[in-house]
C-alpha positions, 0 to 999 in steps of 0.5 A: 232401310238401316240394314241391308240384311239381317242374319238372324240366330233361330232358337230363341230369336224366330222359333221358340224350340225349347218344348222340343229341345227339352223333350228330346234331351230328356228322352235321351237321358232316360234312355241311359238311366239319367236324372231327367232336367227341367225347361229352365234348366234345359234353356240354361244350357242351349246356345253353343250347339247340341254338343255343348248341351249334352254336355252341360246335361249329363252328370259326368259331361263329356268324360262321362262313358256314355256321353257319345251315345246320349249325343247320338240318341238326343240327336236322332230323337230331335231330329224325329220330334223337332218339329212337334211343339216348334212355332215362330214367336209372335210377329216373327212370320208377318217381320219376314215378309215385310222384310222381304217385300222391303228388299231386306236380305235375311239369313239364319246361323244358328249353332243347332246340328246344320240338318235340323237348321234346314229342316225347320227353315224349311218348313216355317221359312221357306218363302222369306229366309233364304239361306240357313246354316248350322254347326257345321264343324266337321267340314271346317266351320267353326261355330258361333262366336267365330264368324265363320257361319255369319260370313258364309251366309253373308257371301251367300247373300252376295253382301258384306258384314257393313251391310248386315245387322246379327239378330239374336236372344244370347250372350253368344249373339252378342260375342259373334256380333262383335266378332264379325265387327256387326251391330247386335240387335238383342231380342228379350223374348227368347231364352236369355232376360232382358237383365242378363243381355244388358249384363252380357253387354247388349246395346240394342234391347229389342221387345217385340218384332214391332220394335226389331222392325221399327229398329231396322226401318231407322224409326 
């Protein structure tokens, strides 16, 4: 195999979140009285955690008075809904345990709220992915780009970054590769076009799961 693991992002790459996501930024921002946004313009602003995103939603980001409790509010509905239209993309399920029973190591690092992160790798990958970790700012882990969260996943692992490949759908996957000085294997099927990764300076355009494997197999 060309890797011995693969740290993979979550939304966008293994799960298509964005019903949910979208749900719950909406039900956050009726709450306050606020312009509610569509899927596409909810997909525009995920990438750098729940904060940034709430920030991208509400009219007056974060030095609107009330952007605390549409954080709070978005977060508690999310974590109540998160799960409601949530599935893994096609192929994703049958990739992970190929890679499993190849002895490929797996991860996720996602900059999603770390509870969220567990909760849904729990449910859906609970027998091919072993460790999950999200944005875990307050105990001193910087978010993707940084490398804080590949790193620790890494050493969970017990590998190091020149074994490892980053999995993802975005321009922050493609940022927090280069980072960790690891290959990024870009995936189209997520919320960033194909034309827009290569934009953002994506080497490895992959289409489908088949390919992510193939890619991985050295085929």
């Amino acid at each position: 195999m060309k890797y011995q693991a693969l740290i993979f992002d979550l939304d966008g790459t293994l799960l298509d979140t964005l019903d949910d996501l979208a749900d719950s930024v909406n039900a956050a921002l009726r709450m306050h009285g606020y312009p509610t946004k569509t899927r596409d313009e909810v997909c525009a602003a995920v990438g750098n955690g729940m904060a940034k995103l709430i920030e991208r939603v509400v009219p007056g980001g974060r030095e609107d008075l009330l952007f605390d409790r549409v954080l709070a509010d978005f977060k508690q509905y999310y974590g109540a809904h998160c799960e409601d239209k949530t599935a893994p993309y096609p192929g994703i399920p049958e990739l992970l345990e190929k890679l499993r029973e190849s002895g490929v190591k797996t991860a996720i690092v996602s900059n999603k709220a770390d509870y969220a992160v567990k909760k849904l790798a729990k449910a859906w990958f609970a027998d091919t992915v072993p460790v999950a970790i999200g944005e875990n700012e307050a105990a001193g882990i910087r978010k993707k780009p940084a490398p804080d969260t590949v790193d620790l996943a890494l050493r969970e692992l017990g590998l190091t970054r020149d074994q490892a490949a980053y999995v993802g759908d975005s321009e922050v996957d493609i940022v927090t590769a280069r980072n960790c000085e690891m290959p990024c294997l870009s995936v189209t099927w997520g919320f960033r076009s194909r034309d827009y990764l290569k934009a953002e300076g994506a080497e490895t355009l992959l289409d489908t799961a088949q390919a992510l494997w193939e890619e991985v197999c050295g085929e």
